[in-house]
C-alpha positions in Angstrom: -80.4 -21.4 -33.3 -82.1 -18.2 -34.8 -80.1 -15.0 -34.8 -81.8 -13.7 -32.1 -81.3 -16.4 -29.8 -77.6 -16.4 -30.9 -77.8 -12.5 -29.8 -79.1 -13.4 -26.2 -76.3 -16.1 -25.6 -73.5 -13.7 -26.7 -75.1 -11.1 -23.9 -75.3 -13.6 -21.6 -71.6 -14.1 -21.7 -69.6 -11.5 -20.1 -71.0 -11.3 -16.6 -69.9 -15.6 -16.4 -66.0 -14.0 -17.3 -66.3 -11.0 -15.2 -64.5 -12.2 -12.4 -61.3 -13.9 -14.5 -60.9 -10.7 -16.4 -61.2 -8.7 -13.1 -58.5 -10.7 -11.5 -55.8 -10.6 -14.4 -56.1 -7.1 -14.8 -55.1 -7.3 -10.8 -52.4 -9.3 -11.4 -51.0 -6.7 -14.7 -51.1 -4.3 -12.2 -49.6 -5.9 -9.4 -46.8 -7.5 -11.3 -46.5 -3.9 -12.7 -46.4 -2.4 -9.3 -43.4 -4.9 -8.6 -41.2 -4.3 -11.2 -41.5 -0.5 -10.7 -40.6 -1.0 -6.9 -37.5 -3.7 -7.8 -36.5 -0.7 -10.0 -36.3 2.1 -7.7 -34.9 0.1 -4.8 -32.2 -0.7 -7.5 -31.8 3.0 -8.1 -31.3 3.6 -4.0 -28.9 0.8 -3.4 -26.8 2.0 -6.6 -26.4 5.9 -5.1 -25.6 4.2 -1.9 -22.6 2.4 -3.8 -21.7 5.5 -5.9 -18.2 6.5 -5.1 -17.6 9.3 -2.3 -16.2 12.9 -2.9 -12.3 13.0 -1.7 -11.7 13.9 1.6 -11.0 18.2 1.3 -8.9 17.7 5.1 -7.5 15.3 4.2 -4.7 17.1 2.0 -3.6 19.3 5.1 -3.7 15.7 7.8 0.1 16.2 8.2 -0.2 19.8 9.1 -3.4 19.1 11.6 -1.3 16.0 13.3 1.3 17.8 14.0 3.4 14.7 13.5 6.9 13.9 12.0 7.3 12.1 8.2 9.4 10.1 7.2 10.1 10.3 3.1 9.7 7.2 0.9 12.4 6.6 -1.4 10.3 4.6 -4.3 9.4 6.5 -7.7 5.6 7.9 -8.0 3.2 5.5 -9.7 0.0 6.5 -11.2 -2.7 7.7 -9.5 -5.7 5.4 -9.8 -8.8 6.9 -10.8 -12.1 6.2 -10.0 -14.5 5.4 -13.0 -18.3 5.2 -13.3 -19.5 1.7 -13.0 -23.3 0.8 -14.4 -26.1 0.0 -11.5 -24.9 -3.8 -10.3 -27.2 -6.3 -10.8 -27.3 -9.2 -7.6 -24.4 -10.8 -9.6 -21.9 -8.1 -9.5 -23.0 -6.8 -6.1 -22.0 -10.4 -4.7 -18.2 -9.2 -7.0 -15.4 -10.7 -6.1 -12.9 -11.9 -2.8 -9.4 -11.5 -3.5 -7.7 -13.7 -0.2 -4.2 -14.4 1.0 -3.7 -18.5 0.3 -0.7 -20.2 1.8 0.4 -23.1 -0.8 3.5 -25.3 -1.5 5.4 -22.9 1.7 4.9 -20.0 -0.2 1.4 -17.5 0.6 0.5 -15.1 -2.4 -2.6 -13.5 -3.7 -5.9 -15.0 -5.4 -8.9 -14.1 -6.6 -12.4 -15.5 -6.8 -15.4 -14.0 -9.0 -19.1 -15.0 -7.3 -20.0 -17.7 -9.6 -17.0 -18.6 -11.3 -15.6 -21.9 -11.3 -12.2 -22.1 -9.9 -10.4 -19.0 -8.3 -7.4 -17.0 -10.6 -4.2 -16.6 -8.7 -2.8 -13.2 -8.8 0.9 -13.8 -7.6 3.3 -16.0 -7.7 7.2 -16.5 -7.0 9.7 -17.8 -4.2 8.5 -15.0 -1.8 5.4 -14.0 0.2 2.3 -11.3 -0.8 -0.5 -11.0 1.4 -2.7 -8.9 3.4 -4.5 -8.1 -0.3 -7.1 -4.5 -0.7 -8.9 -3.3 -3.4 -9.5 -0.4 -4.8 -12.7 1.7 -4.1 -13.2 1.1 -8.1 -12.7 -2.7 -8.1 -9.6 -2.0 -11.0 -6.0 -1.9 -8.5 -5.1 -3.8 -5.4 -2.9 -2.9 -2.4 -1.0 -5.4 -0.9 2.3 -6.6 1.3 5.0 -8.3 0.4 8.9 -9.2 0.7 9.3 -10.0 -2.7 12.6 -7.4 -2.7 14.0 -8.3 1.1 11.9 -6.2 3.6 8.1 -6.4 3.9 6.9 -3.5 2.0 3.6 -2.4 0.5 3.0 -2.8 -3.5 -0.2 -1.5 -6.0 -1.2 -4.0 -8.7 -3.2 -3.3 -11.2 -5.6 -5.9 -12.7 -6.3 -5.0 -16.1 -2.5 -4.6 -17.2 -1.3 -6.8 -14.5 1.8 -4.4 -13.8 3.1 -4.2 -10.2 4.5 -1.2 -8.2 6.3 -0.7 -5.2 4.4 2.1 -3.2 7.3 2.1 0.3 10.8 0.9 0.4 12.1 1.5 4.3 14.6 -1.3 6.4 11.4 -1.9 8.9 8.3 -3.1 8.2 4.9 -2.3 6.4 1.5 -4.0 5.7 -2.6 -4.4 6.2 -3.4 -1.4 4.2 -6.5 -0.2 3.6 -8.2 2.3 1.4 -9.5 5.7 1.4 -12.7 6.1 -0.5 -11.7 8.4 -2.9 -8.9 5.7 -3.9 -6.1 8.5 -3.0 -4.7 6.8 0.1 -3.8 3.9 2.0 -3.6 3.9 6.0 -1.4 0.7 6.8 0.7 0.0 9.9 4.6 0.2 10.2 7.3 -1.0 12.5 10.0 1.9 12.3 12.2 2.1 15.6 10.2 -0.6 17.7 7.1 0.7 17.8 4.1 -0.3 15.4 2.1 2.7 14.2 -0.4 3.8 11.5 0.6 5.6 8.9 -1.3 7.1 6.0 0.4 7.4 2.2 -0.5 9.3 -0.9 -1.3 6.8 -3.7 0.9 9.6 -6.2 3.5 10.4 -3.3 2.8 14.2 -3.7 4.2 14.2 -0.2 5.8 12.4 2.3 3.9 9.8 4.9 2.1 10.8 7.6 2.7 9.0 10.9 -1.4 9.1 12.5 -0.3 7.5 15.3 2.8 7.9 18.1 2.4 6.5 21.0 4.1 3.6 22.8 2.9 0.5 22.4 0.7 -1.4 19.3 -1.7 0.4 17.1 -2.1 -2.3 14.1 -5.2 -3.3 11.7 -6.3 -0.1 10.1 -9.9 0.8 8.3 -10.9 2.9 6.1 -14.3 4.2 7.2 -16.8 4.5 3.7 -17.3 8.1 4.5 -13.8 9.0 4.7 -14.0 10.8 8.1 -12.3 7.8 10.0 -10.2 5.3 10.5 -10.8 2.0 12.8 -7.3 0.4 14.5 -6.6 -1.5 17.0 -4.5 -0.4 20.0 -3.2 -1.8 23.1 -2.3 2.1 24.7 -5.1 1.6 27.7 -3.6 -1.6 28.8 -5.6 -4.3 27.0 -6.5 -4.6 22.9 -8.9 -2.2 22.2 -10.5 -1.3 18.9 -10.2 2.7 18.7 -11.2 5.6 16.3 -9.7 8.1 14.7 -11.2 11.1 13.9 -9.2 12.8 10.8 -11.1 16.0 11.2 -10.7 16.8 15.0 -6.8 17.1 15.8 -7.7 17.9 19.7 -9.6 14.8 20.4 -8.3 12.4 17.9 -9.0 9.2 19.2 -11.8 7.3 20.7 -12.0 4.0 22.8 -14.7 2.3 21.2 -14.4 -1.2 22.8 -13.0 -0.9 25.8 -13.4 -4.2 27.4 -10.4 -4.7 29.9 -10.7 -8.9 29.8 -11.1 -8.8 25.6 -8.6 -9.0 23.3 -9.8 -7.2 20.0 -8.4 -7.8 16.7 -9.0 -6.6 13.0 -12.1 -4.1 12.6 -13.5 -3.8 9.7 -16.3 -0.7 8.5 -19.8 -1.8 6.3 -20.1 -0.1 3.6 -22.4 2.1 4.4 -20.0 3.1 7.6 -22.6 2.5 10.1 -21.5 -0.9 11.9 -17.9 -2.4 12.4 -17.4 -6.0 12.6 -14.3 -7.1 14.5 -13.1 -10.4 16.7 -13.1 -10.5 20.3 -10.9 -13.4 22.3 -11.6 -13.6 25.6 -11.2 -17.3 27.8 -9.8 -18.6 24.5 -13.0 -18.0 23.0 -13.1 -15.9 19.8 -16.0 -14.2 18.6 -17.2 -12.3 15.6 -19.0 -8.9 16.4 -20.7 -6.5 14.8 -20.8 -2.7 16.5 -23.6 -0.2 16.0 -21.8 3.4 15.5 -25.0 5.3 15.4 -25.8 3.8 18.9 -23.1 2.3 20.6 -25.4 1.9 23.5 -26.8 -1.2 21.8 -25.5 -4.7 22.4 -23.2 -6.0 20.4 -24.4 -8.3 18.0 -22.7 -11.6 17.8 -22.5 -13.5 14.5 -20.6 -16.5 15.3 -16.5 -17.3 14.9 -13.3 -15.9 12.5 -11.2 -13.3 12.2 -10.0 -11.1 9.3 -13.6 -10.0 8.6 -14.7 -8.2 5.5 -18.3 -7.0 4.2 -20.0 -8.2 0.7 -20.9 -4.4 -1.0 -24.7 -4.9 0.0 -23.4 -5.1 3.5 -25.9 -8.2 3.7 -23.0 -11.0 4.6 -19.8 -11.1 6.7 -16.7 -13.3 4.9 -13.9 -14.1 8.2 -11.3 -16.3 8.7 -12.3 -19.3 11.1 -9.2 -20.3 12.7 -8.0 -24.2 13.6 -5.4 -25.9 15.0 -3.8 -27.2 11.8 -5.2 -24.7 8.9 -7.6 -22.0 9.0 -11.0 -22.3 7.0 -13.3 -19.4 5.0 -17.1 -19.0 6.2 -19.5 -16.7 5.1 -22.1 -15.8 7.7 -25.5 -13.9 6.4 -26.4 -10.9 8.7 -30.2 -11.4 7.4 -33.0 -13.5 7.3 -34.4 -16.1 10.1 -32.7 -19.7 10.0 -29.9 -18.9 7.8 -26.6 -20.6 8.8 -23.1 -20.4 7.7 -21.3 -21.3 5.0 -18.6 -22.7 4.3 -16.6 -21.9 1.3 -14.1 -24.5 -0.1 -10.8 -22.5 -1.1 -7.3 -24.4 -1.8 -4.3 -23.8 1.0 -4.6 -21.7 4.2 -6.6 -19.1 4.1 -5.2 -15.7 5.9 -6.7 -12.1 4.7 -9.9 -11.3 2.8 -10.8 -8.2 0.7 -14.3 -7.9 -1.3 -15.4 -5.6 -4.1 -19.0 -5.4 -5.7 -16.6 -5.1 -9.0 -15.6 -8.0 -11.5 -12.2 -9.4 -12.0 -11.9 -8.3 -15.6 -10.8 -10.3 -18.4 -7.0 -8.9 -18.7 -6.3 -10.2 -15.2 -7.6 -13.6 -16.4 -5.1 -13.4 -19.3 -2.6 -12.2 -17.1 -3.0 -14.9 -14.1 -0.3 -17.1 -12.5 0.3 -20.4 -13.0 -1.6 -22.6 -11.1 0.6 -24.3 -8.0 1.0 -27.0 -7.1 -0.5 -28.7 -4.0 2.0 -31.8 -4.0 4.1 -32.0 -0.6 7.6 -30.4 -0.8 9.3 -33.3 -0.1 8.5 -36.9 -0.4 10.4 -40.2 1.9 12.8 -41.9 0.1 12.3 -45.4 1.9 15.2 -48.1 2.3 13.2 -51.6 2.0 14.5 -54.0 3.7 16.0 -57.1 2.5 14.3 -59.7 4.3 11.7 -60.1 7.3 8.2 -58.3 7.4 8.0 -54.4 5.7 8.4 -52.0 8.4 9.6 -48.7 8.4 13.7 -48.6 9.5 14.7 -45.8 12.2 17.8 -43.7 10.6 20.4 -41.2 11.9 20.1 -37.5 11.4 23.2 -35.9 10.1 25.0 -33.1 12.2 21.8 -33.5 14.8 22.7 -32.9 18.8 19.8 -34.7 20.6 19.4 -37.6 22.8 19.0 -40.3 20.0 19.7 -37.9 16.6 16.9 -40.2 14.6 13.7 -40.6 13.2 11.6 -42.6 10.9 12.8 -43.3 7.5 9.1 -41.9 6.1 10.0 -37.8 7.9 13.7 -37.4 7.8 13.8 -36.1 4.6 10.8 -33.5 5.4 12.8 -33.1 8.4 16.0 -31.8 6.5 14.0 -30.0 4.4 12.5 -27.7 7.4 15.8 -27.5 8.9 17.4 -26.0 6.2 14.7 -23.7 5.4 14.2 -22.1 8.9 18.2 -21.7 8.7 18.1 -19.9 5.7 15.1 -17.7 7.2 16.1 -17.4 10.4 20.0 -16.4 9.5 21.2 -19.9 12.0 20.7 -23.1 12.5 17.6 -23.4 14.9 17.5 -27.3 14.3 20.9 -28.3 15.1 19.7 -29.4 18.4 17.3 -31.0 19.5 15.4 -31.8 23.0 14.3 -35.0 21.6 13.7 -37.0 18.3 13.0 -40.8 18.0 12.3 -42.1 21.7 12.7 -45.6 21.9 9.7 -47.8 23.3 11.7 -48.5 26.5 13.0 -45.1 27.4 10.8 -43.3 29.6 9.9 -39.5 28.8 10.0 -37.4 32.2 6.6 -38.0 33.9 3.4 -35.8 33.4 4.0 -36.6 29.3 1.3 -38.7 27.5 2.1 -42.7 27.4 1.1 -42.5 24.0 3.6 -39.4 22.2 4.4 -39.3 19.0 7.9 -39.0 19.9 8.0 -42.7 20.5 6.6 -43.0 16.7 10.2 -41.6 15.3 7.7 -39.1 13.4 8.0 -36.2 15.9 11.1 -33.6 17.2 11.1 -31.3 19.7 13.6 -28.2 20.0 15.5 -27.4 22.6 13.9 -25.6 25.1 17.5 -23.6 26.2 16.3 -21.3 22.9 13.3 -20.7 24.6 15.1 -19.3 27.7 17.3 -17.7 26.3 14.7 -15.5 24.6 15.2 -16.5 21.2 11.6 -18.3 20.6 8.4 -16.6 21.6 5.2 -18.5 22.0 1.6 -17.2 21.7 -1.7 -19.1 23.2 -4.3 -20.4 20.6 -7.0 -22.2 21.9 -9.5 -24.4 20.0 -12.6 -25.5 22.4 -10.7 -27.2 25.2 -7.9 -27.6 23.6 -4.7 -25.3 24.1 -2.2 -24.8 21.2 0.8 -22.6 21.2 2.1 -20.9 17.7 6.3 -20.4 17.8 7.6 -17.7 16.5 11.8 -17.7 16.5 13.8 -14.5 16.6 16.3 -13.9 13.0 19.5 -13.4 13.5 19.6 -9.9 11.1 17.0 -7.5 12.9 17.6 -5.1 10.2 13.8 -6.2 8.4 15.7 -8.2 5.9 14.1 -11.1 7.5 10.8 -12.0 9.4 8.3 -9.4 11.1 7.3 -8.4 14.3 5.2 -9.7 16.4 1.2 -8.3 16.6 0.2 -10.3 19.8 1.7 -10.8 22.9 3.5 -13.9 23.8 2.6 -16.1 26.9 4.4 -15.6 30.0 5.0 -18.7 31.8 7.2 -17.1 34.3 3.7 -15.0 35.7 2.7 -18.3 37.7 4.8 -17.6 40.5 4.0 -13.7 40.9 2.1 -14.7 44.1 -1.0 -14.0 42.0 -2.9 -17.5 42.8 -5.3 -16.2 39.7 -2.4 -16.0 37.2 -1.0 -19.6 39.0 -4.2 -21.5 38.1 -4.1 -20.1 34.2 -0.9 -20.8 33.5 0.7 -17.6 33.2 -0.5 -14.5 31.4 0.2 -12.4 28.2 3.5 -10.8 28.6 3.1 -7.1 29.5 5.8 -5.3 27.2 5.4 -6.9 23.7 8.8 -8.5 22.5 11.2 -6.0 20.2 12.8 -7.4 16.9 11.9 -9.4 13.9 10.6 -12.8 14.3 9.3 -15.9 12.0 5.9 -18.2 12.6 7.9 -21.7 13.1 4.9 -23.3 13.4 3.2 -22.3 9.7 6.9 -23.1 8.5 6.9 -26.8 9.9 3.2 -27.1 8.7 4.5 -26.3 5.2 6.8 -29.7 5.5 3.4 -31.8 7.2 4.8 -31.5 10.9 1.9 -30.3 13.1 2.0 -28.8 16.5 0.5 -31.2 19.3 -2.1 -29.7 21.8 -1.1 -29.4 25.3 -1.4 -32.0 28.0 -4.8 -31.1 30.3 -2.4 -30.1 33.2 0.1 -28.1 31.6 -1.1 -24.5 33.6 0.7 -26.7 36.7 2.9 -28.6 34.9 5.4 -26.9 32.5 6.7 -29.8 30.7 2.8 -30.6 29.8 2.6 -27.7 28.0 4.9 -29.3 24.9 4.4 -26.1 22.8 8.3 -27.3 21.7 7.0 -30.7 19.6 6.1 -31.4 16.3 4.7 -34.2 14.8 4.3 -35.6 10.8 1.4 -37.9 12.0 -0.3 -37.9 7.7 -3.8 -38.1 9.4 -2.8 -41.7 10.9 -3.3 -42.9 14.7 -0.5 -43.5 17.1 -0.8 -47.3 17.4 -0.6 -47.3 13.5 2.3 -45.2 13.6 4.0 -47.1 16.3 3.2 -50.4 14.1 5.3 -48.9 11.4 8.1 -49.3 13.1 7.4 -51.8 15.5 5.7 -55.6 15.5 2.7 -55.9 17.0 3.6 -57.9 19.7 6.4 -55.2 20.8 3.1 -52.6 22.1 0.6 -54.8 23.2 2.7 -56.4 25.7 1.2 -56.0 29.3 2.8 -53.5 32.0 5.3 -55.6 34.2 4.1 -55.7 37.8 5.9 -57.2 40.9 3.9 -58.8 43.9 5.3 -57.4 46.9 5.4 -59.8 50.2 4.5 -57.8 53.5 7.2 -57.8 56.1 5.4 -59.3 58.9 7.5 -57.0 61.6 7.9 -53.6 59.6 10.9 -51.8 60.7 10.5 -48.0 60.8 12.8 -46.2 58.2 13.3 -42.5 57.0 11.3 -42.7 53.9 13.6 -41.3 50.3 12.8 -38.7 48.6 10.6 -40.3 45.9 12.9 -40.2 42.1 10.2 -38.4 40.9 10.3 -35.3 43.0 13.1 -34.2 40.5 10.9 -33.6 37.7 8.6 -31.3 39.3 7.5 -28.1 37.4 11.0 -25.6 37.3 10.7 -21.4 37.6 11.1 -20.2 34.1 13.8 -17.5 34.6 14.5 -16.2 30.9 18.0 -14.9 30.7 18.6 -12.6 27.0 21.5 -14.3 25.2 22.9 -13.0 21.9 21.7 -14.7 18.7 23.8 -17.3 17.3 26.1 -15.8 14.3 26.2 -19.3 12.8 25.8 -19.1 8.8 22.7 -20.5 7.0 22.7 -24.4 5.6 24.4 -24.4 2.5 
């Protein structure tokens, strides 16, 4: 090829790549375009996280309330203060969930970084921390705890690991919640019966300030982001209503913001931008997780499935709740965003209770600093007699200074069953197990009619109290339902009601009794929440039982007309097994599989007329619950 020939080809070239280098330089510019945009929405979404100015009325609340103090007597601690954090990156937005996990009979504090392997525990010891909330800057976190006799609230701070106590009254104190300037916690507070929210300086420059005072239960406070308001709950207009407080307008304080007569509302809980608040709704023994529009409250609510305890991820993007069941509660994380996307479930060790979030990470002192790990082994284990001779089957032995019917159960619970007995007595202050309603039934003594043929009580693996406690106003129960099942939680009344043991109680108990108000409405659901919410300190019998593997046992389908169906008084250890199994550990196989006896009955072929008995029966038939206060029982705890 000649020069100029080679000339002509090379001109020839270019228009044949025209189109390729047209569309890369499209793509440059696109992909520059992108970048530029990822950049500056990072830029927004940082100054949307950057920390708020402190609250200028908020200095002079107690003067503006108009409401009385009380002092604290604890020692000032330091004053957190908020540092500069860089821009987060996805990573650190997602941060980090500190929770409340109930292990080994003990709950106490973890933490778990977005990412991380294995969660750090935070607490530890032969006492109780919960109810955990961090800081606006990600470095301290608030909590409750009776680690020094009464329920009181503590600071701890991550990087050194030091704890301090921030209240120290005779009553009661938790769920705090933070102000965003990280100089105050709103928490509620049983002082003189009445649960109220009160706000505390993180330095104690000055007494507490009592935000609410009115009879009845204000619980669950809020923190709004903006550090205007604060979110509680309140049962003051009759029902459980979620309410807001505005801190700068003393004449018209507080605002209704539910108000649904036939809900029950629980724990709110602010976005972090302040314009939506999630909280739970119960209503028909449905619970539902809901998410409020403040700017518009005339919008439906929006529902976003099932849980409790609610709190937001920092982009405000996902919801973290507590999904309550029957035997242990689980975590799930549902995404507010996006077509298609469903729930998640989040595997965490023990029951989960309380959830807090930061977009901050746990740093690397707290690490150094964390608990030992504990352990997830059952506090007791059976100590089995094997017998000498003949097929291995579990024996049936006698409980020791037990009033009951038969005073026995299976060799493979009674150990678990001392166990719980003499840890409620050393709770409760006396001896709530000393008698009993029932324990081992024997396969040929008949329970009272309307019970199941098939109850674990004929297993020697179940108890059930005595239900004279019950009357005399010493155990409270409160409805939990689970889809069509109806479970009752116990909660039994400590003998010192100084605070020095148990809490009060947040919900209100069922009332049996309301059946026969003449109300057929009230007749056909069994009852009704009691109106006045029980005074005094109380303990949850029922996650105490669970810590030794006895369960509670759903109700019978006809307990709302049958009172004994209701069996909110039993307890079971059934270790994930069936009843016939159970039975068969104590029982050959031929002793359950024999057929029911029948008689054939020969008519009378001239029937004589007689006045027909009153059927045996008739006796059992469903008794007026008439609950008669009695003094507690001074009796001293198991030794």
């Amino acid at each position: 090829m000649t020069a100029e020939e080679d000339r002509e080809a090379h001109a020839a070239a270019p228009p044949a790549r025209q189109p390729r280098l047209l569309a890369f330089r499209l793509f440059l510019l696109l992909a520059i375009l992108a970048v530029g945009g990822l950049a500056w929405a990072g830029l927004k979404f940082t100054a949307g996280l950057e920390t708020p100015t402190a609250n200028p009325t908020l200095s002079a609340l107690a003067t503006a309330l108009g409401f009385t103090s009380t002092p604290s007597a604890t020692q000032p601690v330091p004053s957190p203060s908020l540092s500069a954090t860089p821009a987060p990156t996805r990573a650190a937005v997602l941060g980090m969930l500190a929770y409340t996990s109930r292990m080994a009979g003990r709950a106490h504090l973890w933490a778990y970084v977005t990412g991380e392997s294995q969660p750090v525990p935070l607490t530890a010891g032969e006492w109780e921390d919960r109810d955990p909330a961090f800081s606006p800057d990600g470095q301290w976190l608030a909590f409750s705890s009776h680690r020094d006799g009464n329920w009181d609230l503590y600071l701890l701070n991550l990087r050194s690991g030091d704890i301090s106590r921030l209240t120290d009254t005779p009553g009661y104190e938790g769920r705090p919640t933070w102000s965003p300037d990280g100089q105050w916690l709103a928490y509620e507070a049983y002082l003189d019966g009445d649960l109220d929210i009160w706000i505390l300086s993180i330095d104690q420059s000055q007494p507490p300030i009592q935000l609410t005072n009115q009879d009845g239960v204000d619980i669950s406070p809020a923190w709004d982001p903006n550090g205007r308001r604060i979110a509680f709950v309140s049962d003051r207009d009759g029902a459980a209503d979620v309410f807001l407080a505005d801190l700068e307008n003393p004449s018209q304080r507080f605002t209704n913001s539910t108000n649904t007569p036939y809900e029950m509302e629980s724990d709110p809980a602010f976005s972090p931008d302040g314009t939506r608040l999630a909280y739970t709704s119960t209503s028909e023994g449905i619970q539902r997780l809901l998410v409020l529009d403040l700017g518009d409250p005339g919008l439906p609510r929006m529902e976003v499935g099932q849980g409790g305890r609610a709190t937001w991820s920092p982009d405000g993007l996902t919801l973290a709740a507590v999904l309550p069941a029957p035997h242990g509660p689980h975590l799930l994380l549902y995404p507010l965003s996006g077509a298609g996307l469903q729930p998640l479930g989040f595997p965490l060790a023990g029951q989960i209770h309380s959830l807090s979030w930061t977009g901050h990470g746990l740093p690397e002192e707290a690490i150094a600093n964390s608990q030992e790990l504990p352990t997830a082994e059952p506090l007791t284990t059976p100590n089995l007699a094997t017998p000498s001779s003949g097929p291995v089957r579990v024996t049936v032995v006698r409980l020791t200074d037990v009033e009951a019917p038969n005073p026995s159960l299976s060799d493979a619970v009674d150990e678990a069953f001392d166990a719980l007995r003499s840890r409620t007595a050393e709770e409760l202050g006396w001896d709530f197990l000393a008698g009993l309603e029932h324990a081992f039934v024997g396969l040929n003594d008949p329970l009272p009619p309307g019970f199941a043929y098939n109850d674990w009580l004929y297993t020697g693996r179940a108890f059930a109290f005595n239900q004279s406690v019950y009357q005399a106003q010493w155990v409270e129960v409160v409805r939990e339902d689970y889809g069509a099942e109806t479970y009752w939680r116990v909660f039994v009344r400590t003998s010192p009601q100084d605070g020095s043991a148990g809490e009060p109680l947040r919900v209100a108990p069922w009332d049996f009794g309301a059946r026969f108000s003449g109300d057929p409405a009230l007749y056909d659901q069994g009852g009704a929440p009691a109106e006045d919410m029980p005074v005094g300190f109380y303990i949850d019998f029922t996650a105490l039982a669970a810590d030794y593997g006895f369960e509670r046992l759903p109700s019978l389908p006809n307990w709302r007309t049958f009172y004994a169906a209701a069996r909110f008084n039993e307890f079971a250890m059934t270790e994930g097994m069936e009843w016939t199994t159970a039975m068969l550990e104590i029982y050959p196989p031929e002793a359950i599989i024999t057929p029911t006896p029948y008689r054939t009955v020969t008519p009378t072929p001239t029937p004589t007329l007689r006045p027909t008995p009153t059927p045996w029966w008739v006796r059992w038939r469903t008794p007026t619950v008439t609950r008669t206060p009695i003094p507690l029982p001074t009796t001293t705890p198991m030794p």
